[in-house]
N, C-alpha and C positions, 0 to 999 in steps of 0.2 A: 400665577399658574406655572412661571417657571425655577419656581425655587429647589423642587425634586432636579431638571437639568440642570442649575447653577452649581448644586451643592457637588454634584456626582462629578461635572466637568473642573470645580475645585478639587475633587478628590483624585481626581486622576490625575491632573494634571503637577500635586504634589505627591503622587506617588504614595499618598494613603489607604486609598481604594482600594477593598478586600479583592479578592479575583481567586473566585471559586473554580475548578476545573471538575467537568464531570466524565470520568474517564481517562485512566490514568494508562492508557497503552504508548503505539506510537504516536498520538498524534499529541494527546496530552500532556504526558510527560516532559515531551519538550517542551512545550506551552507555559507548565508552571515553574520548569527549572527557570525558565527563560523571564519570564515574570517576578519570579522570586530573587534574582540574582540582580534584577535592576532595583529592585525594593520593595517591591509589592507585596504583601502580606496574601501569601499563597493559600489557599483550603483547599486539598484534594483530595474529591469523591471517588472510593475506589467500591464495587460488592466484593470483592476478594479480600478478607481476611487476610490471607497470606502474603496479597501482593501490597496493602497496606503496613503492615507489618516490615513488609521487605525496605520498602521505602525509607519508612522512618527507623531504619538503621541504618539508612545512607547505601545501601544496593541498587544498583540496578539492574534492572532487565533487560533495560533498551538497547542497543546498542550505538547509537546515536547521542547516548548520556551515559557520559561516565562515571562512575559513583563518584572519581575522587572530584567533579561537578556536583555531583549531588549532595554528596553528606555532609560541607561544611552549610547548607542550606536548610539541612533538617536539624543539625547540631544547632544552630542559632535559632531554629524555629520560625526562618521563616518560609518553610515549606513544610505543610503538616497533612498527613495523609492522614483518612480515616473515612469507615464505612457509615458515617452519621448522618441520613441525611438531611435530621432539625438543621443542622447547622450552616445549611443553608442560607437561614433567616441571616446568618449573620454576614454572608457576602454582598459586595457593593454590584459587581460583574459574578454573571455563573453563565461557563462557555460549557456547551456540550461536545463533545468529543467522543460520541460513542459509537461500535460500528453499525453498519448499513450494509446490512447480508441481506443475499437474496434467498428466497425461502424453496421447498424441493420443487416447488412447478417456474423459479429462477422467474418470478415477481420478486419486487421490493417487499422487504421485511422491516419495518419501522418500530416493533416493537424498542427498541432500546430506547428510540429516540420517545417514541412514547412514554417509556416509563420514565426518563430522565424529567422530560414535561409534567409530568404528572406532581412524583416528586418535588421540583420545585413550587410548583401551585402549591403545593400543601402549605409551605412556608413564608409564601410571597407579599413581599411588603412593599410599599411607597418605595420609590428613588431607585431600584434595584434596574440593572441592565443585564437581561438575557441574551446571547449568542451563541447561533448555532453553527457550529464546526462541520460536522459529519455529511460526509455528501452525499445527495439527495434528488428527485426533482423539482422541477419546478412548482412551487405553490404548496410545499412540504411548510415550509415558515408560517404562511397564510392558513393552512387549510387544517395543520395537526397539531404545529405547536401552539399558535396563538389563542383556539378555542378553550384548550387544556388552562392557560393563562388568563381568558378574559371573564373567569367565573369568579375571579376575588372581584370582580367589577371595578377595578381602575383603569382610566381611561390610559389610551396607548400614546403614546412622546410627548404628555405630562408630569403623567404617573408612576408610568411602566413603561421600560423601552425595549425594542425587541428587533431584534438584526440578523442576518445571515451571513458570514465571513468564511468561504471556502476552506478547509486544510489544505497545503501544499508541501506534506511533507514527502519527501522522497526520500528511505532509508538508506544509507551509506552516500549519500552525497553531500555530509557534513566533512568528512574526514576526505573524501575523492575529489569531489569538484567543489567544497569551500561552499554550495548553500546547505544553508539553517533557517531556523526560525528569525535569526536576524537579519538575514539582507535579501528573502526571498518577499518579492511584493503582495500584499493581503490586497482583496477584492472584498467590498463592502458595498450590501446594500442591507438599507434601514426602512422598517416596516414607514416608516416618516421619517421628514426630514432629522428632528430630534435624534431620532435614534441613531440614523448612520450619523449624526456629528460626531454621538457618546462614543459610538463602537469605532469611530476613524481617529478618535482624540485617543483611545485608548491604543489601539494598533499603533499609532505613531511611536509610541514609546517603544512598542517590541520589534518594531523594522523601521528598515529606511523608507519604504517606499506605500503607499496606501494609495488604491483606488477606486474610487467611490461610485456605485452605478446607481440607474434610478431604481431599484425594485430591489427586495428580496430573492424575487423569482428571476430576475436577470442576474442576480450573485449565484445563485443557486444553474442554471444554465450555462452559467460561464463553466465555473467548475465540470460539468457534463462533458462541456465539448473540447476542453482540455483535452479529455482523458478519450474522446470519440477519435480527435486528431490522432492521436496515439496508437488506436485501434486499427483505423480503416488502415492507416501507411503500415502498419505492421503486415496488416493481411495481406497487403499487395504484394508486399516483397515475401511473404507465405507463400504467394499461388506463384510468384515468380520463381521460387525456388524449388518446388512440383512439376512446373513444365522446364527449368533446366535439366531439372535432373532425369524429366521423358527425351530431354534433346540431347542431354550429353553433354551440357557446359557445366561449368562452375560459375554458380550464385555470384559466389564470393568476390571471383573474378571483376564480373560484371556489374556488380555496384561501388568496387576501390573505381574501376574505370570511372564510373558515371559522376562517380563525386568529385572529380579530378574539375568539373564542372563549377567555373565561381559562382554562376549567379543561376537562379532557377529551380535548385536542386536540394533539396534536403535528405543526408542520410537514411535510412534506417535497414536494420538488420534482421532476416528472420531468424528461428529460433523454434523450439520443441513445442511451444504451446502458449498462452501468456499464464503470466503470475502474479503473486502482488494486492495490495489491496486496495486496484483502483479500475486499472485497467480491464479487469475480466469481468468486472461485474457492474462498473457504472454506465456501460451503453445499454443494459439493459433496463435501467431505470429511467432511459427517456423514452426507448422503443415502449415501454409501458404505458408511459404518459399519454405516447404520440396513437396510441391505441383506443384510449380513452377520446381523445379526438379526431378520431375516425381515419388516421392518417395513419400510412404506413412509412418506416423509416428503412428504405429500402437496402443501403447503403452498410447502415451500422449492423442491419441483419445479416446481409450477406461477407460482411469484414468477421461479424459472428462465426458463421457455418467454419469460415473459412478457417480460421485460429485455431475452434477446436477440434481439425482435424488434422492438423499438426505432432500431437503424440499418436493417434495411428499411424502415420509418415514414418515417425521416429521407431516405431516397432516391426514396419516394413524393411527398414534402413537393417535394422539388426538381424531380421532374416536373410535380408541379401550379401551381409556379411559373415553369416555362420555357413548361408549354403555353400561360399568360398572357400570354407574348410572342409567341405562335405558335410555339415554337422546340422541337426534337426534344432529348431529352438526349444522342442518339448524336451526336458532332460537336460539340459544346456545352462551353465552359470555363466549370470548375465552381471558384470558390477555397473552402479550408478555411480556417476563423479556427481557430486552434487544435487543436496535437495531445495534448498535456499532457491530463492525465484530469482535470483540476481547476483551479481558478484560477491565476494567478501562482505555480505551479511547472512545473521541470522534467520533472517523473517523466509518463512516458506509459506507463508502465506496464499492459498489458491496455487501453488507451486505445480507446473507438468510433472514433475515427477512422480509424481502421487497416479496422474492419471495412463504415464508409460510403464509405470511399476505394475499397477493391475492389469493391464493390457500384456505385458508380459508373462505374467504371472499366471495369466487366466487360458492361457497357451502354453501353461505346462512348465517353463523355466524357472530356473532358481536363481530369485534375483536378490540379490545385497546391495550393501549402499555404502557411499561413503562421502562425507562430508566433517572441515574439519571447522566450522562455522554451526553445524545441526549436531547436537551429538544424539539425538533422539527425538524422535515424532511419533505422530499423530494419526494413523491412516482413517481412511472417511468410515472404516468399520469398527473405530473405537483399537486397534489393534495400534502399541504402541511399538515403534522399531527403532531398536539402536542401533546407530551408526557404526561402521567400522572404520580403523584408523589406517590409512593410504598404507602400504610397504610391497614391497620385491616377491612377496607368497603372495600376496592378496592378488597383484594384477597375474602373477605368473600362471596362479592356479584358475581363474577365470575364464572362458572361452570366449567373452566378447565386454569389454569395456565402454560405455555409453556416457561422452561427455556434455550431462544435461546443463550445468552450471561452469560455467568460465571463472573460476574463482584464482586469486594469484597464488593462492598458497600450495596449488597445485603442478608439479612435476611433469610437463607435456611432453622434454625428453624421457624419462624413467617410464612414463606409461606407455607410450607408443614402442621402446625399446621391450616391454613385458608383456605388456598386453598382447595375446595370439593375433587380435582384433579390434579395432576403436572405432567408434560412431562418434563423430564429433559433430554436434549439435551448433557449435559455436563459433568453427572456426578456431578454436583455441591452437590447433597442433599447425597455424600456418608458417612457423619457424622450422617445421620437421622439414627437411631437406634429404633427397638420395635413397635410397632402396626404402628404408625404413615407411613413404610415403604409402606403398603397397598395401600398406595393413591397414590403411586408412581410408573408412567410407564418411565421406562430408553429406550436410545435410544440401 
């Protein structure tokens, strides 16, 4: 009965093993560059036509993969994108990687993860190992993928093996802080023992480190409260930077102090709002859960309230910097430094920008943007906006400068020098020194 696990742990274990990705964004793409570059005979499921296409020319999107990574991988073939998805049948591993949006009443939205399931069921054979990447809650593995799976009728860590392995990708901290997909540790839990061996034998090959829990639903958890951690201490230092700024101190101040602290103390910094695609939308997919069990999740709700009221803060800030000039915000041009949810990348993903732009916007001011990482978005009204390119007219002609993104490529002397007015969101202008400090209102 164990000849399906023999065959598949021989396969992996020589680096024959098909490894299907389904979902070729951030979290994917690194997955099967990274897959593909240690030997593995890559297959990747993309629905975009265009972003298949893009691939197997050897482009990238990501910014985390660089084509000149990518193309010598699709030129040898062994990285092949395409929208097929019979072709399934012919993967040893099919890792789902698809996203996990919340839907307009901000419940979980599973639809992807559903159709990926679905999908593969169509095609599902003996010895195959399914993993799901995409974060989730708990009992997501158990309760949506596995049903969609157990209708071909093979039995699970014989036949069929099925796992849960959180993504831990963080964009720009391949090139910033040196992790990747290869030395960031994979958390695994297997619907059975069977499974987490297949999906921990197979992770070994793509990182140094693998670790194994008893459940799916505790893989799946872990990943959660990762990103809850993240949440609550962000909020705190949010409400902490609300009543400095009622008292009259600097935030900023008083957290360089606090961390001067060796032991007890963990950084973090507030900021315009969160962003990203993990952080703003994964505590809401346990407060869901913990719903469903009659339990409220006090904590992650009120780190909630607390975050998204952070771009109204940041459009207060910019009134109380215009009324400095005498100047109304109605009629007032307002520039964005930054729409990117983080430094020196592209991804704006769930970005505050988006949400201090309409709030600006919706008060009458004429707001532009500027980003030299976004050259164009998205707005939540289908409305698409090109970016403008940083210069001497741009901030001169501006009445109030707003820097939502800390990005390096940006000029903290030249802007604070042209700018009438600057909202720094970030801390970014804490090098300005001498009168110049004047024109600058901290968050």
């Amino acid at each position: 009965m164990d000849r399906f696990r023999d065959d598949l742990i021989a396969r992996i274990s020589e680096r024959r093993a098909v490894v299907g990705v389904i979902g070729l964004g951030y979290v994917g793409l690194p997955l099967a560059v990274r897959a593909a570059g240690l030997g593995f005979p890559v297959i990747g499921f993309e629905v975009s036509a265009a972003k298949v296409a893009q691939i197997n020319r050897g482009e990238s999107y990501i910014g985390d993969v660089p084509s000149e990574q990518l193309a010598p991988l699709t030129r040898c073939g062994a990285l092949l994108a395409t929208t097929d998805a019979a072709r399934m049948a012919e993967c040893d591993l099919l890792v789902i990687c698809v996203p996990t949006p919340l839907n307009v009443t901000r419940d979980p939205d599973l639809s992807y993860i559903e159709s990926a399931a679905t999908m593969i069921a169509a095609s599902l054979r003996p010895g195959q190992l399914v993993i799901l990447e995409s974060t989730t809650y708990p009992g997501t593995t158990r309760e949506v993928v596995w049903p969609r799976l157990q209708g071909r009728g093979l039995a699970p860590g014989t036949e069929i093996f099925l796992a849960f392995s959180p993504e831990r990708i963080d964009p720009g901290q391949t090139s910033s802080k040196g992790w990747g997909v290869e030395n960031t540790p994979k958390v695994v839990g297997g619907l059975t023992p069977a499974c987490a061996e297949l999906t921990a034998a197979f992770y070994r090959h793509i990182t140094n480190q693998v670790v194994c829990v008893s459940s799916p639903d505790a893989a799946e958890l872990t990943k959660l409260f990762e990103n809850i951690f993240r949440a609550v201490n962000i909020a705190l230092v949010n409400e902490l930077a609300l009543l400095c700024d009622r008292m009259g101190l600097n935030v900023w101040e008083v957290i360089d102090a606090a961390a001067t602290k060796p032991y007890g103390f963990m950084r973090f910094t507030p900021g315009p709002g969160l962003g990203g695609h993990c952080i703003p939308i994964d505590p809401f997919y346990l407060t869901w859960k913990a719903r469903e069990l009659d339990l409220t999740t006090r904590f992650i709700e009120l780190a909630g309230e607390i975050n998204t009221q952070m771009p109204r803060h940041v459009h207060d800030l910019v009134v109380r910097a215009l009324n400095r000039q005498k100047k109304a915000l109605n009629g007032s041009t307002v520039l964005l430094l930054g729409v990117a949810y983080k430094p020196d990348v592209n991804d704006y993903r769930e970005s505050p920008a988006f949400k201090v732009y309409d709030l600006l916007a919706a008060d009458g001011a004429r707001v532009f943007t500027c980003d030299p990482h976004v050259p164009s978005f998205e707005l939540h009204d289908g409305q698409v906006i090109t970016t403008m390119p940083l210069s001497d007219d741009l901030l001169a002609s501006c009445d109030c400068a707003v820097i939502i993104t800390d990005h390096r490529a940006f000029d903290y002397q030249q802007i604070v020098t042209l700018a009438p007015a600057v909202v720094d969101t970030r801390n970014a202008t804490r090098a300005i020194e001498g009168p110049l400090r004047a024109k600058i209102t901290l968050l």
